[in-house]
PAKE-511536 format. One record per atom (N, C-alpha, C): residue in one letter; x, y, z. Coordinates in steps of 0.001 Angstrom, whole numbers, plus 524288, in hexadecimal, padded with zeros to 5 digits. Layout:
PAKE-511536
AXYZ/...
This chain:
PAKE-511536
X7D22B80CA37A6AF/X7CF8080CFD7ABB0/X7D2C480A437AFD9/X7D31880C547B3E9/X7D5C680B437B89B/X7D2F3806647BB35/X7D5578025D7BBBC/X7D2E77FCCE7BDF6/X7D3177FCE77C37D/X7D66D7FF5E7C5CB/X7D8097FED07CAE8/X7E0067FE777CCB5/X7E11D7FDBC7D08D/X7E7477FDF07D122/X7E9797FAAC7D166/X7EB4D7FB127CDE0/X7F07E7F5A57CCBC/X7F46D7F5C77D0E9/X7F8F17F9AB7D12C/X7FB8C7FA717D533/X7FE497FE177D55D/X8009D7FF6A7D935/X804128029B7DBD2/X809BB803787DC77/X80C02806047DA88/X8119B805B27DCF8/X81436808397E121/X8175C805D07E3B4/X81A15807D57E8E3/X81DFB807447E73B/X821ED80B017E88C/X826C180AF87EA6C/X82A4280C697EE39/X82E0B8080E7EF1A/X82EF48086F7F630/X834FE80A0C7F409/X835BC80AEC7FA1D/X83CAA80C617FB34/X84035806A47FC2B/X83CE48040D7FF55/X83E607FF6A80026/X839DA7F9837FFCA/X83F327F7B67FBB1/X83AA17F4337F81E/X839D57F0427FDAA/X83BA77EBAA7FFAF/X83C977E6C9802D8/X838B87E960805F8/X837A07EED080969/X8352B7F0AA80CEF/X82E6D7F0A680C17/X82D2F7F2F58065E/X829EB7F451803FB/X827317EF7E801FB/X82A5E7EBFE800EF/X827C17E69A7FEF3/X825647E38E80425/X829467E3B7808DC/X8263F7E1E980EF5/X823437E37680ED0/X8226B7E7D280E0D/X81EDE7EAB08118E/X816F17EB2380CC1/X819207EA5780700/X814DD7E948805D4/X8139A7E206804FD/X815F97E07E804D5/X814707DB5580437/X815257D84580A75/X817E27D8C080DFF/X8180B7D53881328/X8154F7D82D81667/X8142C7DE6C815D9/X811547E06481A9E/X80B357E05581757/X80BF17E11B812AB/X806EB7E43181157/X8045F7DDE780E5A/X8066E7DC6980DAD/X804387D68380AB7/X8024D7D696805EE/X803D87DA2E8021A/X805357DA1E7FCA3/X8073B7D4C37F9BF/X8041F7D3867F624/X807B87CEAB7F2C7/X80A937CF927EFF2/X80FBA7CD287EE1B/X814007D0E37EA2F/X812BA7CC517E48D/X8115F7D0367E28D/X810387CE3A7DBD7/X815C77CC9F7D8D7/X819237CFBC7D8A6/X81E187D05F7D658/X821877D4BB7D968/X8277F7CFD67D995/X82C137D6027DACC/X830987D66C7D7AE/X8314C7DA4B7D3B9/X8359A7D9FF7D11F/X839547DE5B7D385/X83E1C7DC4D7D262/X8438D7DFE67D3C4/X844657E05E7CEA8/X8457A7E6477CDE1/X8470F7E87D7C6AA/X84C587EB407CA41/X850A17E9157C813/X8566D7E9D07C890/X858D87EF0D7C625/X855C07EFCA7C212/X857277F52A7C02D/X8558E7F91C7C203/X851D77FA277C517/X84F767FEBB7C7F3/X84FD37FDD57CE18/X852E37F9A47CFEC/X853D87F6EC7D47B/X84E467F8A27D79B/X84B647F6787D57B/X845BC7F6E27D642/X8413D7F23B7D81F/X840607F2D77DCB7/X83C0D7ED1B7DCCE/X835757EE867D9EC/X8302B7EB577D998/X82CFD7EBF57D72A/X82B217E6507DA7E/X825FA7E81A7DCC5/X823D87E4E77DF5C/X81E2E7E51A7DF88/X81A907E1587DC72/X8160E7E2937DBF9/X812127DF727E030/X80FAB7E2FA7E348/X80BB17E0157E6BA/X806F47E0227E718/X803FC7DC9F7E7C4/X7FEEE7DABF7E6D4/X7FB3E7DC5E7EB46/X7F6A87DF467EB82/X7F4147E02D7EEF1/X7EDE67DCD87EF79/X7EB297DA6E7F343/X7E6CA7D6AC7F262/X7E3327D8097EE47/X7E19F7DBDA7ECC3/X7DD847DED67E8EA/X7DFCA7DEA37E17B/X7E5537DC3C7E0C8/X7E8067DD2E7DB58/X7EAC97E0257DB72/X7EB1A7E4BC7DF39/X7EED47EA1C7DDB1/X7F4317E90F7DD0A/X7F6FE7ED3B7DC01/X7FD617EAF47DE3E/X800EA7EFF07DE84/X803D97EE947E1C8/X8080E7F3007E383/X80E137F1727E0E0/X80E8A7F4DB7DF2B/X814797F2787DC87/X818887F8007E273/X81C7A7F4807E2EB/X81FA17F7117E7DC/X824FD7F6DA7E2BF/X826B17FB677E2C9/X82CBF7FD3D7E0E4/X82F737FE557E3AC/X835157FBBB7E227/X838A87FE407E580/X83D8E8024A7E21F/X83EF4806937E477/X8438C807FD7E02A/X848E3809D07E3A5/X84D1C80C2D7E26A/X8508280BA17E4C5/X8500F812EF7E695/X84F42814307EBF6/X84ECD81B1F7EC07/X84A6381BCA7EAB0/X8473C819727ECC4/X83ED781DA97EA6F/X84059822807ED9F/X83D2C825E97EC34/X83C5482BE27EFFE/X83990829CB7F32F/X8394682CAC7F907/X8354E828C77FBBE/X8309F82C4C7FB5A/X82B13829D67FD2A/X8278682C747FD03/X825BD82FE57FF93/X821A1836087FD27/X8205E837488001B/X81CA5837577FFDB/X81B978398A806FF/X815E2835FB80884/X8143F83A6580B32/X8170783E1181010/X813DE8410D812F1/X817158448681379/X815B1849738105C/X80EF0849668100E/X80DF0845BE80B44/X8091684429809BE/X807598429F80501/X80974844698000F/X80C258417A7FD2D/X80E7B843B77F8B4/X809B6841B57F2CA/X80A52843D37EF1B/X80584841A77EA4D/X8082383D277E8F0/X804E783A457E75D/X8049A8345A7E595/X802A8831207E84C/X8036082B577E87F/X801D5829067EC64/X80078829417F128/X7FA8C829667F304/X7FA3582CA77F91C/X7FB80826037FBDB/X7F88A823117FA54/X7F93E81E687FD02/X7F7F88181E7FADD/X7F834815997FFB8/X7F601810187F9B6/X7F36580DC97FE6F/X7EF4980BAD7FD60/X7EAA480B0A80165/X7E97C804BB8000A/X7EA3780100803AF/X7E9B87FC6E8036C/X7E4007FC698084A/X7E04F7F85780383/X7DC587F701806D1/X7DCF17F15480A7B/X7DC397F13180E4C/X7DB5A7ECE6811B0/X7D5697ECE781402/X7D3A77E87881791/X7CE467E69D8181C/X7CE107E7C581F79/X7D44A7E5B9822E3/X7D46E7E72582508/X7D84D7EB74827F2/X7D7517EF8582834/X7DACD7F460829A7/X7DEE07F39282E89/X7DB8D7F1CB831AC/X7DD057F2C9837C0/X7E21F7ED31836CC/X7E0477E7D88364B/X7E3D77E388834DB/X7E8A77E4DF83155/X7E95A7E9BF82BC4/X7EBEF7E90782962/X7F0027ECED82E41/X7EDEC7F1BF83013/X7F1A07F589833B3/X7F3AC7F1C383781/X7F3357EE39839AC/X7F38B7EBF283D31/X7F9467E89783BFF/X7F8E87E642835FE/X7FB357E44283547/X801077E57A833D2/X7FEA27EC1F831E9/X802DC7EEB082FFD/X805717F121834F8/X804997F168838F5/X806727F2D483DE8/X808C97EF0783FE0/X808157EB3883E84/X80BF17E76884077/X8112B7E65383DDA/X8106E7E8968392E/X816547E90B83770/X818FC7EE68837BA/X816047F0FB83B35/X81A1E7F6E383AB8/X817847FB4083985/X813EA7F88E835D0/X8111E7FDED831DB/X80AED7FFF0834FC/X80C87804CC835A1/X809EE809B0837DC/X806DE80B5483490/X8008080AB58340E/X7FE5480CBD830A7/X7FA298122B8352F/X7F6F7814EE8305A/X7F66D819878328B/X7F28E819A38379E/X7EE5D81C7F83828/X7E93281A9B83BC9/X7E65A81A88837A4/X7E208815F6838ED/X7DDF1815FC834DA/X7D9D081A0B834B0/X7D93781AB182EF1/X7D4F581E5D82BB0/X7D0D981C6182AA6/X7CB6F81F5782979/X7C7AB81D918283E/X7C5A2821468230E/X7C5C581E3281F59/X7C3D3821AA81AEF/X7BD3C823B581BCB/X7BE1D829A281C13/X7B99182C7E81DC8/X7B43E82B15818DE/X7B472828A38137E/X7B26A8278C81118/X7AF2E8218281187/X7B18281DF8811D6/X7AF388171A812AD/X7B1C68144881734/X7B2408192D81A44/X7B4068175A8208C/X7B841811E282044/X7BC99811E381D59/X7C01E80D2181CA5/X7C39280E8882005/X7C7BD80BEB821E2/X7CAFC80CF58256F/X7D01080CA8821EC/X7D3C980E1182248/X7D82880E3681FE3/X7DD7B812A78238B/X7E2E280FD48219E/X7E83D812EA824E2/X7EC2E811F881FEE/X7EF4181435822A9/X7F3DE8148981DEE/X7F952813F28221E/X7FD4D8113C81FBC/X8037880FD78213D/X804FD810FE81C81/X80B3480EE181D7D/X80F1E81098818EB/X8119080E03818F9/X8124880CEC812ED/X817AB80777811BF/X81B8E80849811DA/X81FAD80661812EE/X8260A8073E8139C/X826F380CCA812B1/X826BB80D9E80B92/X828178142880B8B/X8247D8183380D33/X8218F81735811CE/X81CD381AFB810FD/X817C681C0780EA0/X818868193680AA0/X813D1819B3806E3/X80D638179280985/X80B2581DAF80926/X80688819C880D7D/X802978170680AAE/X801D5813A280C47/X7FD7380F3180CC0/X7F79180DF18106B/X7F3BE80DAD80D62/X7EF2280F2A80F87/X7EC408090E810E2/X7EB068073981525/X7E7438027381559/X7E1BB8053681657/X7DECD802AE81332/X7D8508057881304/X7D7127FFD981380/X7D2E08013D8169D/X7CED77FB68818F3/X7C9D17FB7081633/X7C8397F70581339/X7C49B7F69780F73/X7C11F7F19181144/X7BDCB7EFCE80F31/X7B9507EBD5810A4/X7BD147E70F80F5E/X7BBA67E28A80F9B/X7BEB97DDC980E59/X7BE097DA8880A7C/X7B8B17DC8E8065A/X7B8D57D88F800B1/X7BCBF7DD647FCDE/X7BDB97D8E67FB3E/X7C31A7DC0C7F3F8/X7BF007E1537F173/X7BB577E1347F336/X7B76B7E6747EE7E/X7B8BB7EA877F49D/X7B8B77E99B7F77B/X7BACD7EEC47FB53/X7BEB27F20C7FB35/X7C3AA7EC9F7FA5E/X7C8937F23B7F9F6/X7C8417F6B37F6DB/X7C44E7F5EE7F1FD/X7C43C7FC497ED50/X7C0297FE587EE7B/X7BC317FDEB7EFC6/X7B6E47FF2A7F277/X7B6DD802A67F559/X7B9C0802617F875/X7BB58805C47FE25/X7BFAE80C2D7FC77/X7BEC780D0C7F8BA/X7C21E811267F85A/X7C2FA813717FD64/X7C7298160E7FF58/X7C98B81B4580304/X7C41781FAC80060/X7C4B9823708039F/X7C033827F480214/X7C6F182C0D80091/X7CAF182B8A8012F/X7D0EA82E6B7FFF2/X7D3BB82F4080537/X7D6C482B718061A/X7DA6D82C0980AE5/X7DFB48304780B2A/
């Protein structure tokens, strides 16, 4: 039986970029970072407030992604926050352009989406503010 999500993997084009940008912009804690020399490969596991974790890869030449139109697999990765408007705000102050905000036509939540270094989009959905909210609140399917 499925407990819930352990984590995720990303992989970037550029590791040093990808690590700013989730841990100094996005405020990720880094659990562990190993460099494996034989695959001239980084491996960087990060911690999200709820237990989850994102492991970020780096390799030498990824294909880059595609995104638009929508290609199958990963449509997106949807990070909950409490406040929406504060987190865009914040992310605009470093550069990052996120979309206009949405309102899920189902539990009226507000939520937008930006993109990390390679594109890969990223969803902030706005949820109530005790820990039993962030899973509670499902999307009705963005």
């Amino acid at each position: 039986m499925l407990l819930g999500l352990h984590h995720l993997a990303i992989l970037c084009s550029d590791y040093q970029r990808a690590k700013a940008f989730y841990v100094d912009l996005l405020g990720l804690r880094i659990i562990a970072e190993h460099y494996r020399a034989e695959r001239d490969s980084y491996k960087l596991d990060l911690a999200l407030a709820d237990g989850s974790q994102i492991e970020l890869f780096s390799f030498p030449h990824p294909p880059p992604r595609p995104s638009y139109p929508e290609a199958c697999g990963l449509r997106h990765l949807a990070f909950a926050v409490t406040d929406l408007d504060a987190v865009i705000a914040r992310l605009a102050e470093q550069g990052i352009r996120c979309e206009a905000i949405r309102l899920d036509a189902v539990n009226q939540r507000r939520f937008t989406f930006f993109s990390d270094p390679d594109g890969l989009p990223l969803e902030l959905y706005e949820v109530g503010s005790g820990p039993s909210q962030v899973n509670d609140d499902r999307p009705s399917g963005c």
